[in-house]
C-alpha positions as a Markdown table, in Angstrom:
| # | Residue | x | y | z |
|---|---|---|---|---|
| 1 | Unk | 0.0 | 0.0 | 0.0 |
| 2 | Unk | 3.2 | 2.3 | 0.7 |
| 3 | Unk | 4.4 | 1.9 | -2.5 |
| 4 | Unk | 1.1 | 3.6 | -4.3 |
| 5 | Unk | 1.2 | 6.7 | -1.8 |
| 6 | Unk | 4.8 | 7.0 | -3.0 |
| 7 | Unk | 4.1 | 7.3 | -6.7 |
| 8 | Unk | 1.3 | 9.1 | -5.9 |
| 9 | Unk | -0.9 | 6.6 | -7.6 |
| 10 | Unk | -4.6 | 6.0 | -6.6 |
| 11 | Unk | -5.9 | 2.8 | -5.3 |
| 12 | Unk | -8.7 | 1.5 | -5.7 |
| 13 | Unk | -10.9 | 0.4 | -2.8 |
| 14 | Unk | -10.8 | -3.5 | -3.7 |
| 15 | Unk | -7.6 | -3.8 | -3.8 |
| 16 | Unk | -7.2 | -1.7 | -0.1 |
| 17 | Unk | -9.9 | -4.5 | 1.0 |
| 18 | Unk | -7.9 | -7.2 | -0.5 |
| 19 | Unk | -4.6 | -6.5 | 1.0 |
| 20 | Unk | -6.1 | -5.9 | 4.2 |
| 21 | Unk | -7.6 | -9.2 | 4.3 |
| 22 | Unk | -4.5 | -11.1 | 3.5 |
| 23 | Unk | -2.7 | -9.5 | 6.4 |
| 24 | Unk | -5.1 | -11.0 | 8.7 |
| 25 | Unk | -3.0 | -13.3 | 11.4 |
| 26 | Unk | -3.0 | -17.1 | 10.7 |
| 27 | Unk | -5.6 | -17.5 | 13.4 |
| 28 | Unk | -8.0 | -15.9 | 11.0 |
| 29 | Unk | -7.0 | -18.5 | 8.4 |
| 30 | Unk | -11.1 | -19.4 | 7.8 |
| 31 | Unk | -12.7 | -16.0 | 8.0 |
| 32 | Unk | -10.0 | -14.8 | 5.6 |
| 33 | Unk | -11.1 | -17.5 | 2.9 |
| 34 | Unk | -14.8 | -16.4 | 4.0 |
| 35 | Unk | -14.5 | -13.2 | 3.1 |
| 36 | Unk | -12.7 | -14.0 | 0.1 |
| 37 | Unk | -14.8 | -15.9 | -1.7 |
| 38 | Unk | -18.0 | -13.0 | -1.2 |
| 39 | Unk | -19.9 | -12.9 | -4.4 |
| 40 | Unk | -19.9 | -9.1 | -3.7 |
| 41 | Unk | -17.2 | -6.7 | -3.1 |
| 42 | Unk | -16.9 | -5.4 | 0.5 |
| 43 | Unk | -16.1 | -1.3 | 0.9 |
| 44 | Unk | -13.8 | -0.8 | 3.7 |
| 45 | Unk | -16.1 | 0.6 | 5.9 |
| 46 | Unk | -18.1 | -3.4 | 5.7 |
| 47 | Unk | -14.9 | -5.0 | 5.8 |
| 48 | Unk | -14.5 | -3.2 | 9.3 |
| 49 | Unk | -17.9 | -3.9 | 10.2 |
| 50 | Unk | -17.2 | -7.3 | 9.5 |
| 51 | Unk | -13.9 | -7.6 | 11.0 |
| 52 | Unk | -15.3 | -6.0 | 14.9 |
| 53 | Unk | -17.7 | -8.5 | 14.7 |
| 54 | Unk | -16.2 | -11.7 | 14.4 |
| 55 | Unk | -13.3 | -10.1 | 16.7 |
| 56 | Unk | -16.2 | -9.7 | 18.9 |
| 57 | Unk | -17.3 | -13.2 | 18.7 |
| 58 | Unk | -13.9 | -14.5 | 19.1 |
| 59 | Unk | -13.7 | -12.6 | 22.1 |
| 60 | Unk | -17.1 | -14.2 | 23.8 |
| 61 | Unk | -15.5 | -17.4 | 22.9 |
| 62 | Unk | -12.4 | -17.1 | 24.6 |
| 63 | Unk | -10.3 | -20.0 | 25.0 |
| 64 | Unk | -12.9 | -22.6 | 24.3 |
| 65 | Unk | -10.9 | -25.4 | 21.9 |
| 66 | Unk | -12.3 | -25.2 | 18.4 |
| 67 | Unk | -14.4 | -28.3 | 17.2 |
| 68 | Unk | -13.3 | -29.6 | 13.6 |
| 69 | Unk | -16.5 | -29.1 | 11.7 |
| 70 | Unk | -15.9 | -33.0 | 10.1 |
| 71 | Unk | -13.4 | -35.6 | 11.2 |
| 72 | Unk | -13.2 | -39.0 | 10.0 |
| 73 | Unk | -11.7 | -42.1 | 11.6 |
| 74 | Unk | -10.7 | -45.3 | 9.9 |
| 75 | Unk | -12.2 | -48.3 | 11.5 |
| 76 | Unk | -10.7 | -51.7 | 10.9 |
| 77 | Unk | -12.1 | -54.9 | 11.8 |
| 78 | Unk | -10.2 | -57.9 | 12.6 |
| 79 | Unk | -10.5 | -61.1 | 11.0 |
| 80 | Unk | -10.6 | -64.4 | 12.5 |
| 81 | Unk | -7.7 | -65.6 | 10.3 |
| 82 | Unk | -5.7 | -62.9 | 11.8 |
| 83 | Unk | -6.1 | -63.6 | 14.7 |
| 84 | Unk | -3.1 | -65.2 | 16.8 |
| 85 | Unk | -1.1 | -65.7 | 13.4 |
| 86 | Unk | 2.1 | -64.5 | 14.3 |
| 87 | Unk | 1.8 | -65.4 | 18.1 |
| 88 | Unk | 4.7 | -66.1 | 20.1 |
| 89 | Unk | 7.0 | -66.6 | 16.6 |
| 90 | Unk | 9.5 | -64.0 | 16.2 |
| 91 | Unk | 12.1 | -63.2 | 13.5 |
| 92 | Unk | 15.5 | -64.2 | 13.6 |
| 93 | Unk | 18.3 | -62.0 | 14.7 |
| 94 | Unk | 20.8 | -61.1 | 12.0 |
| 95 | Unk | 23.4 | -59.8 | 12.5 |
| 96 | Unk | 24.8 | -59.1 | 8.7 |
């Protein structure tokens, strides 16, 4: 953004909106895509709307853990053949 005040170039609001967005901390990694992906273009006087309120809301949720929104677990079953097959036999020592 420096670099346009020292050329004395004008910038346009979208791109003061954009560049303001990708500065937001890692934290903010989901709201940043959020507001990324708008259908319309945010002014900066919405993106700061925007930004007090989920700072807001972050704030009311303190240090409550965040809950993955989908997780998945692989579940194997064991078969009966499986079962006991390698019990009590172990592999040789080597010592090549």
């Amino acid at each position: 953004l420096g670099q346009f005040a020292q050329y004395d170039l004008k910038m346009d609001e979208s791109i003061s909106v954009s560049s303001i967005i990708d500065k937001l901390p890692p934290s903010w990694k989901d709201y940043r895509r959020t507001l990324k992906h708008q259908k319309e273009e945010l002014s900066l006087i919405q993106l700061g709307s925007h930004l007090r309120i989920e700072e807001s809301l972050r704030v009311q949720e303190g240090g409550k853990p965040k809950v993955a929104d989908t997780s998945s677990i692989n579940m194997m079953e064991e078969s009966d053949d499986s079962k006991g097959k390698n019990k009590g036999k172990k592999r040789p020592f080597n010592s090549n």
